[in-house]
Short mmCIF file of the C-alpha atoms (twelve columns), coordinates in Angstrom:
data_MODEL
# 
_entry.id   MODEL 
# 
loop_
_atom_site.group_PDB 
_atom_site.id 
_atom_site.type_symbol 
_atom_site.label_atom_id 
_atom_site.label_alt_id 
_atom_site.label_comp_id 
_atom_site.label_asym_id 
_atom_site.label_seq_id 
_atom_site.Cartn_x 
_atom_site.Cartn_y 
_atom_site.Cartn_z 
_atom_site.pdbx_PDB_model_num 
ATOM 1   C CA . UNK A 1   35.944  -22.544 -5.415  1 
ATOM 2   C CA . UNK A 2   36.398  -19.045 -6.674  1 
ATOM 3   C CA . UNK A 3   35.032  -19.637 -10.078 1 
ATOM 4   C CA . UNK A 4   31.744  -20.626 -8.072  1 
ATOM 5   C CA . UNK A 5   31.691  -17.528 -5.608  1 
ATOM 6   C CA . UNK A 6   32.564  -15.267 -9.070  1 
ATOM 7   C CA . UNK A 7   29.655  -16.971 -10.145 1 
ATOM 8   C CA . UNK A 8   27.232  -16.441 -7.175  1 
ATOM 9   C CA . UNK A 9   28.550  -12.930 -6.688  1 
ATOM 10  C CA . UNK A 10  28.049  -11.791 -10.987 1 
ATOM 11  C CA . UNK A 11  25.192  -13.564 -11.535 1 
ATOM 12  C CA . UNK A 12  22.531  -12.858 -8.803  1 
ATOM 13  C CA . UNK A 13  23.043  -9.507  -9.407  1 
ATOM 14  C CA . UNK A 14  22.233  -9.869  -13.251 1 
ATOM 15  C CA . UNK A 15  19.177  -12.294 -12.030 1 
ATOM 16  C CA . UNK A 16  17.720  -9.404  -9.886  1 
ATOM 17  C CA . UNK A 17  18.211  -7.041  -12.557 1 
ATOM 18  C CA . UNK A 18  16.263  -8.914  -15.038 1 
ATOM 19  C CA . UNK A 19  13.670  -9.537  -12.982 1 
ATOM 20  C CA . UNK A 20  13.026  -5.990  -11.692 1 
ATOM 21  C CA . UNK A 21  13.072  -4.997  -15.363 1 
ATOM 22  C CA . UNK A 22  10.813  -7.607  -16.538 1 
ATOM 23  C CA . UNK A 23  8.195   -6.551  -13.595 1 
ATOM 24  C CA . UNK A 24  5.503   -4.110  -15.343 1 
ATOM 25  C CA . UNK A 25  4.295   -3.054  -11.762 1 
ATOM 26  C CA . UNK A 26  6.144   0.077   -11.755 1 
ATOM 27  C CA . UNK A 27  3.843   1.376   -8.976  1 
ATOM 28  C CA . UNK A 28  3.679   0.806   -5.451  1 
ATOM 29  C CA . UNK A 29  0.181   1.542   -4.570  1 
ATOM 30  C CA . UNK A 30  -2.655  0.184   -7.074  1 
ATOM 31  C CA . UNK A 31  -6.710  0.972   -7.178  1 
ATOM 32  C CA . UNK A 32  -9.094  -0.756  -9.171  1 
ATOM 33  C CA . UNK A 33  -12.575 -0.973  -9.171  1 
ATOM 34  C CA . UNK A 34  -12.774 -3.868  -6.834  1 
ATOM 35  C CA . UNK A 35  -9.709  -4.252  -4.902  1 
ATOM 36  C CA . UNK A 36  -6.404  -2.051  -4.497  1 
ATOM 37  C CA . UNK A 37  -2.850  -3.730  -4.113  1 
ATOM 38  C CA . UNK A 38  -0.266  -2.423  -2.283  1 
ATOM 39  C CA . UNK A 39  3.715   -3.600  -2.496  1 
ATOM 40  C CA . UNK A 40  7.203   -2.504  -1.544  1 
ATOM 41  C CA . UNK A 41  8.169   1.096   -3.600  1 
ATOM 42  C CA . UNK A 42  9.490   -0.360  -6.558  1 
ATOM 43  C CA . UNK A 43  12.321  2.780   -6.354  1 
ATOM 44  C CA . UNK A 44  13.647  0.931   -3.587  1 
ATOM 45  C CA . UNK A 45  13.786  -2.305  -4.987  1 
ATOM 46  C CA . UNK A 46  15.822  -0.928  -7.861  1 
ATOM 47  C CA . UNK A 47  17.882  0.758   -5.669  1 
ATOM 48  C CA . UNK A 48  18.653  -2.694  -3.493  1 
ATOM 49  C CA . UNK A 49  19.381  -4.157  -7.442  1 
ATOM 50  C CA . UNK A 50  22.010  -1.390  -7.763  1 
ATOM 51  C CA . UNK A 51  23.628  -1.463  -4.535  1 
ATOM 52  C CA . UNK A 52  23.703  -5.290  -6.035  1 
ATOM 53  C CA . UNK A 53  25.355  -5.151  -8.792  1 
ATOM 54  C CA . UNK A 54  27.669  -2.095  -7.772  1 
ATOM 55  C CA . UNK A 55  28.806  -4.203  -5.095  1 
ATOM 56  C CA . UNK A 56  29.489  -7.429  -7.306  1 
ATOM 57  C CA . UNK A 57  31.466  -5.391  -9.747  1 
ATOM 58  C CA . UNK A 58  33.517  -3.591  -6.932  1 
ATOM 59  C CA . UNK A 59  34.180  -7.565  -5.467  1 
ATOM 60  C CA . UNK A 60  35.202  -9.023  -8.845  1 
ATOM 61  C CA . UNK A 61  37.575  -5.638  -9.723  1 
ATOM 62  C CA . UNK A 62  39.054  -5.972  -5.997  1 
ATOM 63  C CA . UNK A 63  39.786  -9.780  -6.278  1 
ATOM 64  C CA . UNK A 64  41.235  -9.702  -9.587  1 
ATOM 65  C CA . UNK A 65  43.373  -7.044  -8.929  1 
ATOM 66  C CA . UNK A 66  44.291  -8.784  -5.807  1 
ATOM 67  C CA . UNK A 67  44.909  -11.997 -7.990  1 
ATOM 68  C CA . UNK A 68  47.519  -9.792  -9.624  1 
ATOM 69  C CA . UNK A 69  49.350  -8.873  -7.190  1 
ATOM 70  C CA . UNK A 70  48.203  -5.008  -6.748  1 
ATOM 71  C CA . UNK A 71  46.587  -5.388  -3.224  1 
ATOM 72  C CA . UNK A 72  48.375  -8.227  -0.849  1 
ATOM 73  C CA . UNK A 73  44.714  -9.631  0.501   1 
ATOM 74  C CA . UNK A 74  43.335  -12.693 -0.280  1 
ATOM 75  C CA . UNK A 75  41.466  -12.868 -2.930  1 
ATOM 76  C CA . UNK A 76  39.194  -15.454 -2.177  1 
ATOM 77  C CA . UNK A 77  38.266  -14.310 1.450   1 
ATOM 78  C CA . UNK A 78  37.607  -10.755 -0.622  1 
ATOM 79  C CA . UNK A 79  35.491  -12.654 -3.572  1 
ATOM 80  C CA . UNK A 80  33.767  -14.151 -0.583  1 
ATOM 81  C CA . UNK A 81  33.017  -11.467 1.493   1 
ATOM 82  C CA . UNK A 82  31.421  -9.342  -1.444  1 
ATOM 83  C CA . UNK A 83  29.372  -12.604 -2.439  1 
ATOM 84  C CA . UNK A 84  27.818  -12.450 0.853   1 
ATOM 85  C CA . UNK A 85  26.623  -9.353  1.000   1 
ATOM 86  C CA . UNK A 86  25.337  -9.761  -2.790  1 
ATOM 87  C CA . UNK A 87  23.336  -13.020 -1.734  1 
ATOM 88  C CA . UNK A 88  22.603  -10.981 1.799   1 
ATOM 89  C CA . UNK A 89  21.057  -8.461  -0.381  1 
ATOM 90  C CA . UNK A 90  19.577  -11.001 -3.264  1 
ATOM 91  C CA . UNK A 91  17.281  -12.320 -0.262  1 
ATOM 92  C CA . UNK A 92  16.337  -9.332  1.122   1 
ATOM 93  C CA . UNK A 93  15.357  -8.326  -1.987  1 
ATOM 94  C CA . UNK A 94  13.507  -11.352 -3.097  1 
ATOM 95  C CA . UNK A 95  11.391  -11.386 0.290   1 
ATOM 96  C CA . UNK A 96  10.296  -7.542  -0.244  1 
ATOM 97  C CA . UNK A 97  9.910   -8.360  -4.158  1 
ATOM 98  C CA . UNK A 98  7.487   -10.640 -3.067  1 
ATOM 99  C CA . UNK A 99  5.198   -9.039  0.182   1 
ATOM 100 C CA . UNK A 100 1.987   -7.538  -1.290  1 
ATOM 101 C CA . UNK A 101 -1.049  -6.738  0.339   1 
ATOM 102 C CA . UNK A 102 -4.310  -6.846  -1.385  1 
ATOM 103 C CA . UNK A 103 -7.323  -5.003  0.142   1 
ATOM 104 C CA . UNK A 104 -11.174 -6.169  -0.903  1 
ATOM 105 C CA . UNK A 105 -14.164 -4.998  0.181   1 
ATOM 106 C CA . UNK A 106 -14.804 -6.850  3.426   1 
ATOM 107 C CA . UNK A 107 -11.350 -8.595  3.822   1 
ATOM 108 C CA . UNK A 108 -7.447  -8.713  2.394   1 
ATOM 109 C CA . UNK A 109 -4.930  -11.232 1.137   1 
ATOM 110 C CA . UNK A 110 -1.193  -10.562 2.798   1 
ATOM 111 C CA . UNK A 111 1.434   -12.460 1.202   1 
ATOM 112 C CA . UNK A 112 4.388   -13.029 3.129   1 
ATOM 113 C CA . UNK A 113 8.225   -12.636 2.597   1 
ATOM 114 C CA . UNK A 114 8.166   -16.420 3.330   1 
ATOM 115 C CA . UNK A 115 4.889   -18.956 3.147   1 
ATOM 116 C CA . UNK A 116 1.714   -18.736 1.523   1 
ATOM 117 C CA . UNK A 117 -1.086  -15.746 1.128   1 
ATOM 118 C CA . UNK A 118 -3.212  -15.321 4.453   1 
ATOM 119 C CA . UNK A 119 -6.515  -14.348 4.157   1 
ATOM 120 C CA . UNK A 120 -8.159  -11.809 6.543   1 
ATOM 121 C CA . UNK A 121 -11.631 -11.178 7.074   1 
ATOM 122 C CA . UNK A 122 -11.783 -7.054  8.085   1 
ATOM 123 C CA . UNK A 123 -14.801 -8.894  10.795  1 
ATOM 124 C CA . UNK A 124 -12.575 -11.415 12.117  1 
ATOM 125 C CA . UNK A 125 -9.896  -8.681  13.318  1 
ATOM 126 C CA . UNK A 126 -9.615  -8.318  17.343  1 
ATOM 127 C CA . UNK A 127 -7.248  -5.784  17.691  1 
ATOM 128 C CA . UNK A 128 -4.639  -3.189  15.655  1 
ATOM 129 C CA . UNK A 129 -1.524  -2.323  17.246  1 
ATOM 130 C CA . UNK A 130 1.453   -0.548  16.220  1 
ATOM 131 C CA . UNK A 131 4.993   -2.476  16.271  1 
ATOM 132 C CA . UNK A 132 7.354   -0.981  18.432  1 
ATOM 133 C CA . UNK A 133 10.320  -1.672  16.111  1 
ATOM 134 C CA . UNK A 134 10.371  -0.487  12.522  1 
ATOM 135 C CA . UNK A 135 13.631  -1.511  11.488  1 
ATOM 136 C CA . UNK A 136 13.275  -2.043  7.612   1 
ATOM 137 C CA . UNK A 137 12.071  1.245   6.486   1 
ATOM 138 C CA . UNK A 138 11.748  3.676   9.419   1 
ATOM 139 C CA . UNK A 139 7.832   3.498   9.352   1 
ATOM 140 C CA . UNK A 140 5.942   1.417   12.413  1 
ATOM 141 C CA . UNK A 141 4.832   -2.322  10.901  1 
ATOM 142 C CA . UNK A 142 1.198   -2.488  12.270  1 
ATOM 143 C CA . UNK A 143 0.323   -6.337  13.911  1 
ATOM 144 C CA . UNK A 144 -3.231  -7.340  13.408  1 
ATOM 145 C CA . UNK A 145 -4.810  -9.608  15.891  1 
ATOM 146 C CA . UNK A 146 -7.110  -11.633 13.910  1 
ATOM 147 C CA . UNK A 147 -9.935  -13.963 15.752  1 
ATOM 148 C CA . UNK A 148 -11.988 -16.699 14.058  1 
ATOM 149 C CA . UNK A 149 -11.409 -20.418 13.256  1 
ATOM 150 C CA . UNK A 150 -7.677  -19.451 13.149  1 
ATOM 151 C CA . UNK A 151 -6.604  -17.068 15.915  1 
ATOM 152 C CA . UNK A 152 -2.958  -15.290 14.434  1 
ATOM 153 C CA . UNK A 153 -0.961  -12.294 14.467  1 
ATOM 154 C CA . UNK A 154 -0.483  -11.183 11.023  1 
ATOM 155 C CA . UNK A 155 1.979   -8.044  10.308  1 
ATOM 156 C CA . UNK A 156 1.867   -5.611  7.783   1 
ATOM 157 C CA . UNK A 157 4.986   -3.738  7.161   1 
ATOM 158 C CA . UNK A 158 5.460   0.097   6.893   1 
ATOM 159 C CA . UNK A 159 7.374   -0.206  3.709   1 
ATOM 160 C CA . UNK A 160 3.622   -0.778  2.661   1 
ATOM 161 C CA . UNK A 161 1.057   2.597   2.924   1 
ATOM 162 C CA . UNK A 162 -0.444  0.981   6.313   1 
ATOM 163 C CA . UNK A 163 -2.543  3.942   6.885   1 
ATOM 164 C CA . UNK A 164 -4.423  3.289   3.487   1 
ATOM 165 C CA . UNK A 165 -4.645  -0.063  3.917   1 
ATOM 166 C CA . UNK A 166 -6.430  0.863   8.020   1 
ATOM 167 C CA . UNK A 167 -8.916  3.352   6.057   1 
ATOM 168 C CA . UNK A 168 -10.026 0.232   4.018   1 
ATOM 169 C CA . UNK A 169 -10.280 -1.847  7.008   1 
ATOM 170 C CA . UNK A 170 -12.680 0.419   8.493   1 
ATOM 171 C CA . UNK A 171 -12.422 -1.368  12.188  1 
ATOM 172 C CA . UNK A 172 -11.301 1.807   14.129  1 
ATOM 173 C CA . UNK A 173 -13.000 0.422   17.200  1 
ATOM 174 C CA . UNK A 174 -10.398 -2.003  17.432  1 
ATOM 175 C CA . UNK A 175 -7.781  0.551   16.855  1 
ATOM 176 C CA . UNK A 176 -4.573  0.156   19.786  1 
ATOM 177 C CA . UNK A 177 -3.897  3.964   20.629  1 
ATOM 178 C CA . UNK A 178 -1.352  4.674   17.802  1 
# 
């Protein structure tokens, strides 16, 4: 059992840093001629892979010293409780890795933490409303109330720039008072 949470806890650290440093994005906000992309700061994402891998370094030092004999804790519960917080942080990181928003000229793609890209037509919007909570990064997440064939709620996080992304929507009739 500890061989497999030493496992966990060294390698998705290592996993997370090779994929951040494979990425060529390097940018958080994109323009090209016919679209711009917008994604989590990739700053921050490093900084989630550090916090990673500080943390899976500080759990395997701990729980082999405690193996020793230097520290009288358990070392498993120790080796265990690091591992969660590196997998904790692995997910968290994998979800905001992955949300993107891409705007066109007359609608967007949003791709989820979770699930497959939604397509929004800038027409088929209702209403824009600020979240009340903005938990992640400090910023408001904006909800869009989007109309058509397939009435939803779709929400783009303030970890994103949600004011650039509005100003390419162009629909400030349907603007909530924010």
């Amino acid at each position: 059992m500890r061989m497999v949470i030493g496992i966990v806890t060294f390698a998705a650290p290592l996993v997370a840093l090779s994929m951040q440093l494979a990425d060529s994005a390097g940018m958080a906000e994109r323009h090209h001629r016919h679209h711009d992309s917008y994604s989590v700061s990739p700053n921050f994402l490093r900084a989630l892979v550090i916090v990673m891998m500080f943390m899976s370094v500080l759990g395997i030092l701990l729980a082999w010293l405690c193996r020793l004999g230097v520290y009288s804790a358990n070392d498993l519960v120790l080796l265990a409780f690091f591992a969660s917080f590196v997998v904790v942080t692995f997910v968290l990181w994998a979800s905001m890795r992955r949300y993107r928003v891409v705007t066109y000229a007359d609608y967007m793609d949003v791709t989820p933490p979770l699930g497959a890209p939604v397509a929004v037509a800038y027409n088929d919007i209702e209403r824009i409303e600020r979240s009340p909570a903005a938990v992640l990064s400090g910023q408001h997440d904006v909800r869009l109330y989007v109309g058509g064939d397939d009435p939803r709620v779709i929400r783009l996080w303030g970890m994103v720039d949600v004011e650039q992304v509005l100003l390419r929507v162009n629909r400030f009739e349907v603007l909530d008072d924010m």
